[in-house]
matplotlib code that plots the C-alpha trace (Angstrom):
import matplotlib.pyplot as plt

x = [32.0, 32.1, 29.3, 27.1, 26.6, 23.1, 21.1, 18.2, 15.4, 16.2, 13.5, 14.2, 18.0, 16.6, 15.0, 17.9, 19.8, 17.1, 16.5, 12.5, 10.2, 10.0, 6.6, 7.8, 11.3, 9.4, 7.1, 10.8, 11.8, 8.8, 9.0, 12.8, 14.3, 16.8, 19.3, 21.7, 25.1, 24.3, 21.1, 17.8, 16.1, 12.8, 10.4, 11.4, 14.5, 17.4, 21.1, 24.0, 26.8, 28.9, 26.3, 26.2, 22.3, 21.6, 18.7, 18.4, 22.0, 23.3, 24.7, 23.5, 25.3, 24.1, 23.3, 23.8, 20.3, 18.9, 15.0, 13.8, 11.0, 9.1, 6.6, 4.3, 3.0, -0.9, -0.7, 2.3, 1.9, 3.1, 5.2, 8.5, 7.4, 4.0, 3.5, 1.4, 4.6, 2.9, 5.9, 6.4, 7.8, 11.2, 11.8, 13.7, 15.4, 19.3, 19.5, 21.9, 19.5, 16.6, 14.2, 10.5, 7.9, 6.7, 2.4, 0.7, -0.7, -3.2, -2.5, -4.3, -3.4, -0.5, 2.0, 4.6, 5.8, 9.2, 10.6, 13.8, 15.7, 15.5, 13.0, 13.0, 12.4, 10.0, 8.0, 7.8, 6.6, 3.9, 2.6, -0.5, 1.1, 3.1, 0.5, 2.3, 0.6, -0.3, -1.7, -4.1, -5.7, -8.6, -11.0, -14.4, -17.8, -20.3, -20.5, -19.2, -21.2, -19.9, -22.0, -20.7, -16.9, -17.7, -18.8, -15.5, -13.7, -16.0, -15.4, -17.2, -18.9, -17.2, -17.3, -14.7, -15.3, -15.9, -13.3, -10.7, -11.4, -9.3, -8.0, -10.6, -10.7, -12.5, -9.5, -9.1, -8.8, -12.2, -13.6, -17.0, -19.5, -16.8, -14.9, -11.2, -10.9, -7.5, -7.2, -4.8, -5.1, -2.8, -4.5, -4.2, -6.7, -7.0, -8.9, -9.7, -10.4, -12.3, -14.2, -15.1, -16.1, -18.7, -20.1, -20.6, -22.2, -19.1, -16.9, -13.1, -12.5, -8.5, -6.4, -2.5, -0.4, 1.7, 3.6, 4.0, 5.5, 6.1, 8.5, 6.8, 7.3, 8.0, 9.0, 9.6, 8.0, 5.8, 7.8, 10.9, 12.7, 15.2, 17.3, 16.6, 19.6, 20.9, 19.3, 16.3, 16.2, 17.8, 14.6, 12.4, 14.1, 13.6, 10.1, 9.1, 11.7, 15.1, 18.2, 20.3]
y = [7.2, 6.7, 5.0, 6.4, 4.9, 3.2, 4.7, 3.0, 4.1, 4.0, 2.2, -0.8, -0.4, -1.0, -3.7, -5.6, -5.1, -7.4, -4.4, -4.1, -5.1, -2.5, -0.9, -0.8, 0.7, 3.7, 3.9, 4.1, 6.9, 8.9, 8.5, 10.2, 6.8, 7.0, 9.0, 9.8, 10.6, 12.1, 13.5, 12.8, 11.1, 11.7, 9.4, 8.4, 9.7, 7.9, 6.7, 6.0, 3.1, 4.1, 6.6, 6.1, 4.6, 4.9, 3.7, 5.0, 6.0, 2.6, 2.2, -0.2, -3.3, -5.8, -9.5, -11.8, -13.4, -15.7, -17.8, -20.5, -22.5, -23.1, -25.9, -23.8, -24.8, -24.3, -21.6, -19.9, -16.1, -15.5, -12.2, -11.0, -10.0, -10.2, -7.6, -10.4, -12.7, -15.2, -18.2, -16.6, -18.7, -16.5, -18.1, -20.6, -19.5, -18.5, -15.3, -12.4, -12.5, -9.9, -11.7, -11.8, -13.9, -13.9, -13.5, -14.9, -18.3, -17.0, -18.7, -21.9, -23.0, -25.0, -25.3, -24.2, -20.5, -18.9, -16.3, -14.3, -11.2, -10.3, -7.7, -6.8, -10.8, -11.4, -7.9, -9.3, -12.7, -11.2, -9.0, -10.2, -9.8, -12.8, -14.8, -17.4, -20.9, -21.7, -25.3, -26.5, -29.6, -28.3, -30.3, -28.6, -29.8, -31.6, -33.9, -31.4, -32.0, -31.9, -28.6, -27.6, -28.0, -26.5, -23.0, -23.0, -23.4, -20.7, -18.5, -17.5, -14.1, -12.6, -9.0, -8.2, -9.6, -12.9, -14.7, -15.9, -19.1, -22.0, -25.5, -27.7, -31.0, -33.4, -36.0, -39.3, -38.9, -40.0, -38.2, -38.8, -36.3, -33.9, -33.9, -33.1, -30.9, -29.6, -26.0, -24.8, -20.5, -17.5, -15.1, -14.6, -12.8, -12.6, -15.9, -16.4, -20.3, -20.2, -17.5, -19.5, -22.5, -20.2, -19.2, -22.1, -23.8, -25.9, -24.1, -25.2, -27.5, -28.0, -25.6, -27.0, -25.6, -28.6, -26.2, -22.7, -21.2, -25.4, -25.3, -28.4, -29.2, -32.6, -34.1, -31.3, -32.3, -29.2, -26.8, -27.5, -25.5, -25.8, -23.1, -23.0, -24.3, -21.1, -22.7, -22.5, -19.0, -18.2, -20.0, -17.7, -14.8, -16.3, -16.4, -13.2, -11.5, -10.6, -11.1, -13.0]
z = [-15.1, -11.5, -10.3, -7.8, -4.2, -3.7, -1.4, 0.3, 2.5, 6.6, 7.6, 4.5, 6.2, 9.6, 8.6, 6.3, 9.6, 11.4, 13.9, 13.0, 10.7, 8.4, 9.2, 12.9, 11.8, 9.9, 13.1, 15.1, 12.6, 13.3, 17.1, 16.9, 17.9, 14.9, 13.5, 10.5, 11.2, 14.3, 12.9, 13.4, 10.6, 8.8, 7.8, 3.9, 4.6, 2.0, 3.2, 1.5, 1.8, 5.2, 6.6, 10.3, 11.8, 15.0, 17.4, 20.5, 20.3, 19.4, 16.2, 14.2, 13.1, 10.8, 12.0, 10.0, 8.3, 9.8, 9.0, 11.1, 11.0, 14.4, 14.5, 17.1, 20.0, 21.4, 23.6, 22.4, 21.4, 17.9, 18.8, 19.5, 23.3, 25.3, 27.7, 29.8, 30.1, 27.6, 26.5, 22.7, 19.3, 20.0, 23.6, 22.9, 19.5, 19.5, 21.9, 20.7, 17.0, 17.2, 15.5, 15.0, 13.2, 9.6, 10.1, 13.1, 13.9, 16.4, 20.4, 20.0, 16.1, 16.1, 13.2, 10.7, 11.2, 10.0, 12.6, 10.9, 11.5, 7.8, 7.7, 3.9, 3.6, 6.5, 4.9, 1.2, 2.2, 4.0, 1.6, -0.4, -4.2, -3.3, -2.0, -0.2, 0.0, 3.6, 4.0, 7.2, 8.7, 10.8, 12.8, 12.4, 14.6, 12.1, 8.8, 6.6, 3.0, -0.4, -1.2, 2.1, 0.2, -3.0, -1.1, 1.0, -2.4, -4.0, -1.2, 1.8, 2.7, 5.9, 7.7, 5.8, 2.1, 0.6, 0.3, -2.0, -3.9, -2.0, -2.0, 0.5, 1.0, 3.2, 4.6, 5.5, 9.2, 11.3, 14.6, 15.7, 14.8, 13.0, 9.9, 8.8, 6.5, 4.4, 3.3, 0.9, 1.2, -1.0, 1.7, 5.7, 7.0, 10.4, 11.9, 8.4, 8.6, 12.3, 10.8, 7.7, 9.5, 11.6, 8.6, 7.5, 10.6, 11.5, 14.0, 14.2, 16.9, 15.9, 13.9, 12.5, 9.7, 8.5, 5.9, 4.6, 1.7, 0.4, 4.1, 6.2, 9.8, 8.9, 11.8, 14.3, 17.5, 18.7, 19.9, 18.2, 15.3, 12.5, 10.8, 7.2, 5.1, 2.9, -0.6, 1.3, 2.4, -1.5, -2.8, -0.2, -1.1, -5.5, -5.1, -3.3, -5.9, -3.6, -4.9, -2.8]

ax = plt.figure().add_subplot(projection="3d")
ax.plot(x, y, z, "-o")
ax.set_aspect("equal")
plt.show()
């Protein structure tokens, strides 16, 4: 029996081809950008093995994947491109590689961040089922109390829903009239761990993520990056359930 070809969504293909993320490839399908063998495609649309992909009347070739791990710098926007000429965490990666970051660190939290061109991998890690780990020191104003810990671990009440239960510790580290605390969070909501600390009458001072998804910055100054060594990015790819 002859085996049929496998066909996969254009957006998804847009993405495995590091051209997009996938939610802004199926946002570049419905804007006409793309096309099918000469044709334009639709939204959902499914391609086959040796179909030509097009965008913008470029075909599409594949690059070949490729994850780094940026320890990020305060003040660096966590986005492909800023409009306002803000330095992004893609600066001063490898040019020719059209890549883009895995979540957001927001401008002044420093830290671990992977920036790829893998779309279907960058899109899976990001999606809640998986629940990556994402570990923080933060430096909040106040003596933060041990009832104080126990409600961040409980979770909080925020605009948006209390939050999950999470990993909080007070640390080692001293600073007059604040404390250190490490977080250990399977969500990301947006400004999640400022946003707690307001609620809990100690506003962040200092936000760094050491390590994400177990990757830690180790010893990369701030600023600096490492490409992740292929049984890295196979382990990624393991846990979030790719085959690779």
């Amino acid at each position: 029996m002859t085996k049929m070809p496998e066909l996969e969504r254009v957006h998804r293909a847009l993405a495995r081809a590091g051209v997009a993320s996938r939610r802004a490839a199926e946002r570049m399908v419905a804007e006409g950008r793309v096309s099918v063998n000469g044709e334009s495609a639709r939204v959902g649309q499914k391609i086959a093995p040796g179909d030509v992909l097009e965008v913008d009347g470029r075909p599409v070739t594949a690059e070949r994947p490729a994850v780094f791990l940026v320890n990020k710098k305060r003040g660096v926007i966590s986005t492909a491109a800023d409009p306002q000429g803000r330095p992004t965490v893609v600066d001063e990666l490898p040019i020719g590689l059209r890549l883009y970051p895995v979540g957001r660190l927001d401008r002044d939290t420093t830290g671990a961040l992977l920036v790829t061109n893998d779309g279907e991998l960058a899109h899976r890690l990001m999606h809640p089922r998986h629940g990556m780990t994402k570990e923080y020191e933060v430096l909040v104003k106040g003596r933060v109390s041990e009832a104080v810990v126990r409600r961040l671990r409980r979770g909080v009440e925020l605009e948006d829903g209390v939050t999950r239960p999470a990993g909080v510790e007070r640390m080692s580290r001293r600073a007059p009239a604040c404390t250190w605390l490490r977080f250990r969070l399977s969500e990301g909501r947006n400004r999640q761990i400022r946003r707690m600390g307001e609620a809990v009458g100690h506003p962040v001072i200092r936000l760094h993520r050491p390590a994400y998804a177990g990757l830690d910055v180790g010893t990369l100054e701030p600023g600096a990056w490492r490409e992740l060594a292929s049984e890295e990015v196979g382990q990624l790819a393991s846990t979030v359930g790719l085959a690779r």
